[in-house]
DOVOKOL-702211 format. One record per residue (C-alpha): x, y, z; residue number from 1; residue in three letters. Coordinates in steps of 0.25 Angstrom, whole numbers. Layout:
! DOVOKOL-702211
     px     py     pz  seq  type
      X      Y      Z  NUM   ALA
...
! end
This chain:
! DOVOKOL-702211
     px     py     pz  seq  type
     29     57     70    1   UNK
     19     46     63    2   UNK
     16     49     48    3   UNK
      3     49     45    4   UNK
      7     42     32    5   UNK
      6     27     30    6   UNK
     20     19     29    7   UNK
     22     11     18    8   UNK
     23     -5     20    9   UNK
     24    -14      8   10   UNK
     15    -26     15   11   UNK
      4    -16     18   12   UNK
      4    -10      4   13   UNK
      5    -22      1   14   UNK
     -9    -28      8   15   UNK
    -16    -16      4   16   UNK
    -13    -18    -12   17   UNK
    -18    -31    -11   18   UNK
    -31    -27     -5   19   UNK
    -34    -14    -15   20   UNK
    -37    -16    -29   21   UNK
    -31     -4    -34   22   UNK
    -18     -6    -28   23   UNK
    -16    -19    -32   24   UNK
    -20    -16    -45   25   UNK
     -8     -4    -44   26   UNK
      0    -13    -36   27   UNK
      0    -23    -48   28   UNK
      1    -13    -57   29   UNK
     16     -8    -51   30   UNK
     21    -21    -50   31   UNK
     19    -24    -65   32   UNK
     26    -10    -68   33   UNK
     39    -16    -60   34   UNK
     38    -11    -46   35   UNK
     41    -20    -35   36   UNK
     30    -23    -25   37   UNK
     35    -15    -14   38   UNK
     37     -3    -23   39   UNK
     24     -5    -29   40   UNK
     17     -5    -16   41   UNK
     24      8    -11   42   UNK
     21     17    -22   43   UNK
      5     11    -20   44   UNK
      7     16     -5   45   UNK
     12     28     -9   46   UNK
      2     30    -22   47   UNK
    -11     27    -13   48   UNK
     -8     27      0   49   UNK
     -1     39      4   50   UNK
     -9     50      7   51   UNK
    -20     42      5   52   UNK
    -31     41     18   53   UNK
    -38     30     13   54   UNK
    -29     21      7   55   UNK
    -18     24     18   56   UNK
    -30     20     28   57   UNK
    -32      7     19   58   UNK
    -16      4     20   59   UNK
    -14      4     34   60   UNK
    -26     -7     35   61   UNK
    -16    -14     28   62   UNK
     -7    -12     39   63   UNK
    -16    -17     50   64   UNK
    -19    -30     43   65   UNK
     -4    -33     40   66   UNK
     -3    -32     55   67   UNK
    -10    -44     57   68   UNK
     -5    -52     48   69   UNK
! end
């Protein structure tokens, strides 16, 4: 059975942090307090994209374009 939940992937978090002011602002923001990047970008998923319609819609873009890279 698919979950209806998106899948964390640090690369697409990734693209999406660097496209959205408030993440990147928040993304920043963890990385000065001493997390590392992979960490930071998961607790961002799961603060904001989890549950989340809009943003999880807006995440799986992200997907789409890392396809063709």
């Amino acid at each position: 059975m698919e979950s209806d939940y998106p899948v964390f992937n640090a690369a697409q978090m990734l693209r999406f942090v660097n496209e959205d002011a408030y993440l990147k602002w928040a993304y920043a923001h963890l990385l000065k307090k001493g997390h590392d990047s992979e960490t930071a970008l998961e607790v961002l998923f799961n603060g904001n994209v989890l549950e989340d319609t809009a943003m999880t819609d807006e995440y799986e873009l992200y997907a789409k374009k890392g396809d063709k890279q």
